[in-house]
C-alpha positions in Angstrom: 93.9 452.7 61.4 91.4 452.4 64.4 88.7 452.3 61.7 90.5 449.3 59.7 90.7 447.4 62.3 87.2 447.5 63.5 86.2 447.2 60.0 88.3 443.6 60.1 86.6 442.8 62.7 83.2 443.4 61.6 83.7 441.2 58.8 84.8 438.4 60.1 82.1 438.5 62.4 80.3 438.9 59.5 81.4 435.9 57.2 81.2 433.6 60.7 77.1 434.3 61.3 76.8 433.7 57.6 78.9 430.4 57.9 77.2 429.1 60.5 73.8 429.7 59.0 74.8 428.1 55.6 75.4 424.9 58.1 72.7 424.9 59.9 74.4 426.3 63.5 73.1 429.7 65.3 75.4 432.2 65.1 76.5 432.0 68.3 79.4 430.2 69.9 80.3 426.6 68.6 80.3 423.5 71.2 83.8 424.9 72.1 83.3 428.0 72.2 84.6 430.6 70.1 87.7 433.0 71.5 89.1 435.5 68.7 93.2 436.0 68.9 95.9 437.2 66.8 97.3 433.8 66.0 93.7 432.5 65.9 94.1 429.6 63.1 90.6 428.9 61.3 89.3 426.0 59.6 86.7 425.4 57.8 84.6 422.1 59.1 81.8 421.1 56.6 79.2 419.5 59.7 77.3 417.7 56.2 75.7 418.7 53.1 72.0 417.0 53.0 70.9 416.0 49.6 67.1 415.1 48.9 66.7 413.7 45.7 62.6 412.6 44.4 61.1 411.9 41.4 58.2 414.5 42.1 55.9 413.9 38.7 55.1 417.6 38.3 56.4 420.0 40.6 52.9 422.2 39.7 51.1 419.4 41.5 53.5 418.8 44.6 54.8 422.3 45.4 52.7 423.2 48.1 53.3 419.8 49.9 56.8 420.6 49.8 56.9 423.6 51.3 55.2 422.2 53.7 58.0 419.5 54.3 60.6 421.7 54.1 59.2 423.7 56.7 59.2 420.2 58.8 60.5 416.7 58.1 62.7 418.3 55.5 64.1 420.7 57.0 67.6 420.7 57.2 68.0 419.8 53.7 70.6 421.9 51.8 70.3 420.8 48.3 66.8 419.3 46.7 67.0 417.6 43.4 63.8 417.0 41.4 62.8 415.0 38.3 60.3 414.8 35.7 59.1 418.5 36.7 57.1 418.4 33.7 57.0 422.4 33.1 58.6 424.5 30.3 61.7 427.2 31.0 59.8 429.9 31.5 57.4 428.2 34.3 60.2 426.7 36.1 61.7 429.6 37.2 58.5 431.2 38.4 58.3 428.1 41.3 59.7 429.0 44.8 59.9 427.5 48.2 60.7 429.6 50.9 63.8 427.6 52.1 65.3 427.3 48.8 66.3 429.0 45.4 66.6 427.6 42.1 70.1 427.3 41.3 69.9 424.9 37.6 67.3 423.3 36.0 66.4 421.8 32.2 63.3 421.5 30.5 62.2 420.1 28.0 61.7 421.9 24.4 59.9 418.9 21.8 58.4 416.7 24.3 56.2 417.0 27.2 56.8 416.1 31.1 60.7 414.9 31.9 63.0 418.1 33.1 64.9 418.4 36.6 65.5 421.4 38.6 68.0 422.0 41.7 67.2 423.8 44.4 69.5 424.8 47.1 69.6 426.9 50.5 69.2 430.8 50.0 72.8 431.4 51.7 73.9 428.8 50.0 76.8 430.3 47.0 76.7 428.2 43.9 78.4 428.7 40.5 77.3 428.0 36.8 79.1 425.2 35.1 79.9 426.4 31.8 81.7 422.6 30.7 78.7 420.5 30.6 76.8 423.0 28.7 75.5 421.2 25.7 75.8 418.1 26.9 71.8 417.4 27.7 69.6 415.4 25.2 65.7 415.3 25.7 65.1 411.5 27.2 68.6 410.4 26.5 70.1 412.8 28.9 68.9 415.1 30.6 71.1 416.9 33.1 71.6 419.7 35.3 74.5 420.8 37.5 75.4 423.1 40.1 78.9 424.0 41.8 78.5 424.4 45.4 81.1 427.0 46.4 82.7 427.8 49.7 81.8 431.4 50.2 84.7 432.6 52.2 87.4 432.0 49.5 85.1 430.7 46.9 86.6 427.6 46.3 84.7 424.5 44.8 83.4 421.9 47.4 81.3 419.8 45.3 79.7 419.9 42.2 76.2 418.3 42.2 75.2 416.6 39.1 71.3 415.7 38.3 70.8 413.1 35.4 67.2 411.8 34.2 67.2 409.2 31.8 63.3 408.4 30.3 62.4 404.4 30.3 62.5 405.6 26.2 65.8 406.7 26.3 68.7 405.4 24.3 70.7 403.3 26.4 74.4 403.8 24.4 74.3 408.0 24.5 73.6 407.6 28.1 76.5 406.1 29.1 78.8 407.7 26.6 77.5 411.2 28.0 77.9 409.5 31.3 81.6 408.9 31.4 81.9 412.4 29.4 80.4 414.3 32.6 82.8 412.2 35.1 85.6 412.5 33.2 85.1 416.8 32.9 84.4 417.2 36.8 87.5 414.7 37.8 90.1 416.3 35.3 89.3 419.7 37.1 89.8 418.0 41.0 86.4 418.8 41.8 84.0 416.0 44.4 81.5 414.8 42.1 78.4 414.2 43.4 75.9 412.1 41.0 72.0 411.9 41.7 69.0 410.8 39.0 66.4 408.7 37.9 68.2 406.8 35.5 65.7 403.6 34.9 68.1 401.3 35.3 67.4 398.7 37.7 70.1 398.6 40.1 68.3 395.3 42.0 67.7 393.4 38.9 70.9 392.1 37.0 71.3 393.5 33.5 73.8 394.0 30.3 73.0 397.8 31.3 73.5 397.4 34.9 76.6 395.8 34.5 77.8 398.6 32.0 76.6 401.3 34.6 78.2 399.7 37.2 81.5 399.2 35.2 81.8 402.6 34.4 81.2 403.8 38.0 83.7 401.2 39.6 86.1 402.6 36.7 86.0 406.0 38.3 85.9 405.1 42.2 82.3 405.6 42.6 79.1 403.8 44.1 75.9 404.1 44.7 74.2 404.8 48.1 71.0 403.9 47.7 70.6 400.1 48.6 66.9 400.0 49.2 64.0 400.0 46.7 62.6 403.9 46.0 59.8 401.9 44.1 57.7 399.6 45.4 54.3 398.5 43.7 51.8 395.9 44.5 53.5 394.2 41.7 57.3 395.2 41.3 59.9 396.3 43.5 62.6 399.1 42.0 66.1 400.6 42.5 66.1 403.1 39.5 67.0 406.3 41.6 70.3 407.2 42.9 72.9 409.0 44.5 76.1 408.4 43.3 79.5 409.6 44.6 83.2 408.7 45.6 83.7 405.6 47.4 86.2 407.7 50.0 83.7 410.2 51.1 81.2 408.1 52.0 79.8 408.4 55.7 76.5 407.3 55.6 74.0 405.4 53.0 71.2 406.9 51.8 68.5 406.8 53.4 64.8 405.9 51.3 61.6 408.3 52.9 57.9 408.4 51.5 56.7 411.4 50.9 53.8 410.6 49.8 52.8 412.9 46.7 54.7 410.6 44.9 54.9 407.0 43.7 58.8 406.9 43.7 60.0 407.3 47.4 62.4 410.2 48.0 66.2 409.5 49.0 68.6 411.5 51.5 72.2 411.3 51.8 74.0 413.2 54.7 77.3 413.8 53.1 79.8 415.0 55.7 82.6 417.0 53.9 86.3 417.3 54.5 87.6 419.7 56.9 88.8 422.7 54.5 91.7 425.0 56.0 90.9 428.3 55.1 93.8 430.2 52.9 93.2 432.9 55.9 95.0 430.7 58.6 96.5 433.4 60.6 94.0 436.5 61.7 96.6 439.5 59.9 96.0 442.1 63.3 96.7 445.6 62.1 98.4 446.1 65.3 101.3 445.5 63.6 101.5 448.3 61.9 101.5 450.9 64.8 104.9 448.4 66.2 106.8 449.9 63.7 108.4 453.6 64.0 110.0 453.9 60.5 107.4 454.9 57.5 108.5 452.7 54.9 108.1 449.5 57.1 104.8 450.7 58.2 103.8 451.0 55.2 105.3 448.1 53.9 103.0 446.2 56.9 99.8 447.9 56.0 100.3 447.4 52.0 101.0 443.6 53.4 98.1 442.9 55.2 96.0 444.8 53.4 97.1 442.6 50.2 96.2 439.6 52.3 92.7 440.3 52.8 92.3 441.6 49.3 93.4 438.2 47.5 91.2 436.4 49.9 88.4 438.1 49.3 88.7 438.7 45.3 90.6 435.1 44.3 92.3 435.0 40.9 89.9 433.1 39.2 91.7 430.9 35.6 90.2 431.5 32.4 90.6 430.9 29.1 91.4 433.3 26.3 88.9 434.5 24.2 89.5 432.8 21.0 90.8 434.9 17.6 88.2 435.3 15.1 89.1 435.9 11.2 87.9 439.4 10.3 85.9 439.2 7.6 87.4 442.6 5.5 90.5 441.1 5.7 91.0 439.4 2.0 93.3 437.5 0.2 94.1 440.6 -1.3 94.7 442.4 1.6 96.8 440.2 3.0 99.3 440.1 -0.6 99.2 443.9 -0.8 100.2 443.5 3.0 103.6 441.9 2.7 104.3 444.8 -0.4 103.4 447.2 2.0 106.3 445.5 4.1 109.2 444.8 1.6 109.4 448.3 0.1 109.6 449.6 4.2 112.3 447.5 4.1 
């Protein structure tokens, strides 16, 4: 029992260097300080999520420059979204930084340049999204997504969403596909977070901008970038964004020239809701040495034992595998089947 309970212990103290990490803390104590008890109850406080998002024009080109931001200026940025990587599949996932892992990307397959790639922090746990498979069209749309999970009880906490429309895009599949992504992520509760080049120009007054903007103001969302990303000696542009839920916005973006580029990069510090923990009481297995009687006891271990286990390994929904027609199974079969069953009965 003695080794349970230091084995509790060590996880917790565990999981809470690894949380503070993820946010950017030490692993030390918190501003108030951090007392363990029996009744302790935990919450989880998102301190921000920071989202780059840049139109890099070949990663190839730009990759050491970034490692050398991220190692500075960009520091404390958890999630980097890229467009127009221009490299195939296979290339892709051969570029790393030292901050960050790749976590989705797309490439392209008939044409040349376009793609986008997300990165996020190495202690950062993130999920496949399996319902916008299939969803991506070379120029039209091209997307990638990324669930951001909540490691301690793996729960969604966002789900980031990368869109890259080329200026020789369709216009109508864009949106349709559009409102198709929003509509997926909302019907499943899940804080939709939406960043892209989309070459629509959200400073110039359009049939498309108003059709964007429609379709966003539908669903509760805006977009945080209000200054220009490009700026010529000519022109002035709003055509990248990040684009999210009108109630969980702290902050506006914030536009920053990195200089390897001619579209300016943008930043959005996203501070999350708190998130109470399904563990709100620390289970002490001092509990189980109170009682005298053996079934109680072990009616208190098999308890908290329980506890920890659904907390740690979640029941996760799926669907069932669909029923396939076997292919030996003829018309034939099936008649001399029902024989088979009237002369049993």
């Amino acid at each position: 029992m003695r080794q349970l309970w230091k084995l509790q212990e060590d996880v917790e103290r565990y999981l809470w260097q690894e949380e503070m990490i993820f946010f950017g803390q030490p692993p030390g104590k918190n501003s108030q300080g951090r007392k363990g008890g029996e009744n302790e109850t935990k919450t989880k406080t998102w301190h921000g999520i920071s989202i780059l998002h840049h139109n890099v024009q070949s990663i190839n080109n730009t990759l050491l420059e970034l490692n050398v931001l991220l190692q500075s200026e960009l520091a404390n940025v958890d999630v980097l979204c890229l467009s127009e990587q221009w490299l195939r599949e296979e290339y892709i996932k051969l570029m790393s930084t030292d901050k960050l892992k790749l976590a989705s990307n797309f490439s392209r397959s008939k044409s040349d340049h376009g793609g986008s790639c997300i990165y996020v922090k190495h202690h950062a746990q993130t999920k496949e999204i399996n319902y916008l498979k299939g969803i991506s069209k070379e120029k039209d749309f091209e997307i990638t997504a990324v669930e951001i999970l909540d490691y301690c009880v793996c729960v969604c906490v966002c789900v980031c969403v990368y869109i890259y429309r080329s200026p020789d895009g369709d216009f109508p599949p864009f949106l349709r596909s559009l409102e198709s992504v929003i509509q997926k992520v909302q019907a499943r509760n899940k804080r939709l977070i939406l960043c892209g080049d989309w070459n629509t120009n959200f400073m110039q007054e359009s049939i498309r901008l108003h059709d964007v903007q429609e379709l966003l103001s539908l669903h509760n969302f805006v977009n945080t970038v209000r200054f220009p990303a490009g700026v010529t000696k000519d022109t002035v542009s709003l055509i990248d964004v990040i684009i999210t839920n009108k109630d969980s916005i702290g902050e506006l973006a914030t536009v920053m020239d990195l200089r390897y580029s001619d579209h300016k990069a943008q930043i959005l510090q996203l501070n999350m809701k708190t998130i109470v923990r399904k563990c709100k009481k620390i289970k002490s297995w001092q509990e189980v040495f109170q009682t005298s009687e053996v079934n109680s006891t072990l009616q208190v271990f098999t308890d908290i034992f329980g506890y920890y286990f659904n907390i740690a390994f979640p029941y996760k929904l799926i669907n069932p595998s669909k029923t396939y027609n076997s292919k030996w199974i003829t018309k034939g079969t099936k008649i001399s089947s029902k024989k088979c069953v009237f002369w049993i009965q």
